[in-house]
N, C-alpha and C positions, 0 to 999 in steps of 0.2 A: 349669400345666404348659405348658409352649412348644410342646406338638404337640398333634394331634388324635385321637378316634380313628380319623377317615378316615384319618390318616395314620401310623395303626397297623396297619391292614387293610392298607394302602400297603405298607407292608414286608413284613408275611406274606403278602399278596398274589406280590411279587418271590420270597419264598423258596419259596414252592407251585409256584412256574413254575419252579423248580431242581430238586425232585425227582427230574429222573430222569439228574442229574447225577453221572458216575464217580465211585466212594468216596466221595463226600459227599451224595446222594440223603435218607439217613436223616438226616444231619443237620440238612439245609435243612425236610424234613419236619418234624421235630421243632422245630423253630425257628417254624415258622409257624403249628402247632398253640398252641405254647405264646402265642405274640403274639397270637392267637385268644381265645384263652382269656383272658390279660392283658386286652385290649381289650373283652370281655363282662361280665368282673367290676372292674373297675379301682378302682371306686370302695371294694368289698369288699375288695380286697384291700390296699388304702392304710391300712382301720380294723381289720383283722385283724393285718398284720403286724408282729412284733415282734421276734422275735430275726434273722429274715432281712432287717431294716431294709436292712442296708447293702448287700445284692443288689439290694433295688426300688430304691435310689437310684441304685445302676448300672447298672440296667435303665434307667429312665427317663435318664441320662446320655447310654449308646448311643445310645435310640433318636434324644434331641434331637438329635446330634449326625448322625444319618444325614436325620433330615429337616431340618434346617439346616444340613447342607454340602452336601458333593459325592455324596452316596446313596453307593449298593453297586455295587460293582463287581466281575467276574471277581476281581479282586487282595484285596479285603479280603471279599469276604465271606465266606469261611469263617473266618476270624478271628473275625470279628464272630459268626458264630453261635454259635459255639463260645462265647463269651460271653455270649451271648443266651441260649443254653442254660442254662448255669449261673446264669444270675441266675434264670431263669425256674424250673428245678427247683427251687432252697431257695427260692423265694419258693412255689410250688405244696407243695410238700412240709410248709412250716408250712402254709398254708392250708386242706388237707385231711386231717393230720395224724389229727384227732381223727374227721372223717364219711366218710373215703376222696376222692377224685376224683368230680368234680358235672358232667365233661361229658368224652367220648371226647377233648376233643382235651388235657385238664387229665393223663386217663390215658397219652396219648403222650406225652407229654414223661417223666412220673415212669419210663414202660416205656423209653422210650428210655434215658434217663440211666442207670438200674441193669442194664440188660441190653448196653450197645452193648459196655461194657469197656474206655471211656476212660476211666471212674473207677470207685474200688474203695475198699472200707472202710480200706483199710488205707495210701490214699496218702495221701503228707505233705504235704496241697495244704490250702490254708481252704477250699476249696468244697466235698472230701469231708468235712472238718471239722466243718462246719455242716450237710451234708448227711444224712450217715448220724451222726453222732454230737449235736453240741450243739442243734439243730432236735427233735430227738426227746425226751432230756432234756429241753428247757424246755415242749413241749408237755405231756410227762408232768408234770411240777412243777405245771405250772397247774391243769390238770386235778386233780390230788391236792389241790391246793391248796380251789380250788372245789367237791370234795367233803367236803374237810375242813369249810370254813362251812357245808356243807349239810346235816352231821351234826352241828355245834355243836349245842347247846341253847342257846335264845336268850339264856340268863340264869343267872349260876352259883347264884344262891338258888332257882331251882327243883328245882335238881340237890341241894341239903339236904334232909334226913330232917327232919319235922317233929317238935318234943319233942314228949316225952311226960306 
């Protein structure tokens, strides 16, 4: 990966020091939480994720992209959070799916995103998409799945009635 995580801390660092920024506080909040959070587990969350693939790859795009150009600035970064956010919820959302949230700043992000009321079940967006609908589904599937082999019997001649 072309960045670090010092220079993961680097950004959420910048966005922690926004907080207490007009109408956008809660988001830069939640943005730095989540980059936190990304930055702690990173390497988990590369061999975990599956169906929000195409979020961590746009997650990891951003970020390269802010610490190999010109950073943040007043002008893009709310933009940029705003998409920082969303990658970072469906990437957090498969990740805890099945044990809940493993650290305060993994729960700000999923609290932010479903409570702020930029998004909602029912918008016609891919990232409520993935979010509230197909993320949940595929974790359920799996899960069903992996119970299913785990209730298989190892062998279907065991499962025969012996003659008599």
């Amino acid at each position: 990966m072309p960045f670090s995580n010092a220079q993961i801390r680097e950004v959420a660092d910048y966005y922690e020091t926004r907080h207490a920024a007009p109408l956008f506080g809660p988001l830069f909040t939640a943005c730095a939480a989540g980059l936190r959070a990304w930055e702690a587990r990173r390497a988990y969350y590369r061999r975990t994720v599956d169906t929000a693939g195409r979020f961590l790859r746009e997650l990891e795009g951003q970020v390269a992209k802010i610490v190999t150009g010109p950073g943040l600035n007043a002008e893009t970064e709310q933009e940029v959070a705003y998409a920082l956010v969303e990658c970072l919820a469906c990437i957090i959302r498969e990740v805890t799916a099945g044990a809940g949230a493993e650290s305060p700043d993994e729960e700000a992000v999923l609290s932010f995103f479903e409570g702020s009321g930029e998004w909602r079940r029912d918008d016609d967006t891919l990232v409520a998409e993935y979010f509230f609908k197909r993320i949940p589904a595929e974790v359920l599937c799996r899960t069903a799945s992996v119970l299913d082999q785990g209730l298989r019997p190892a062998s279907t001649s065991e499962n025969q009635v012996p003659a008599q």
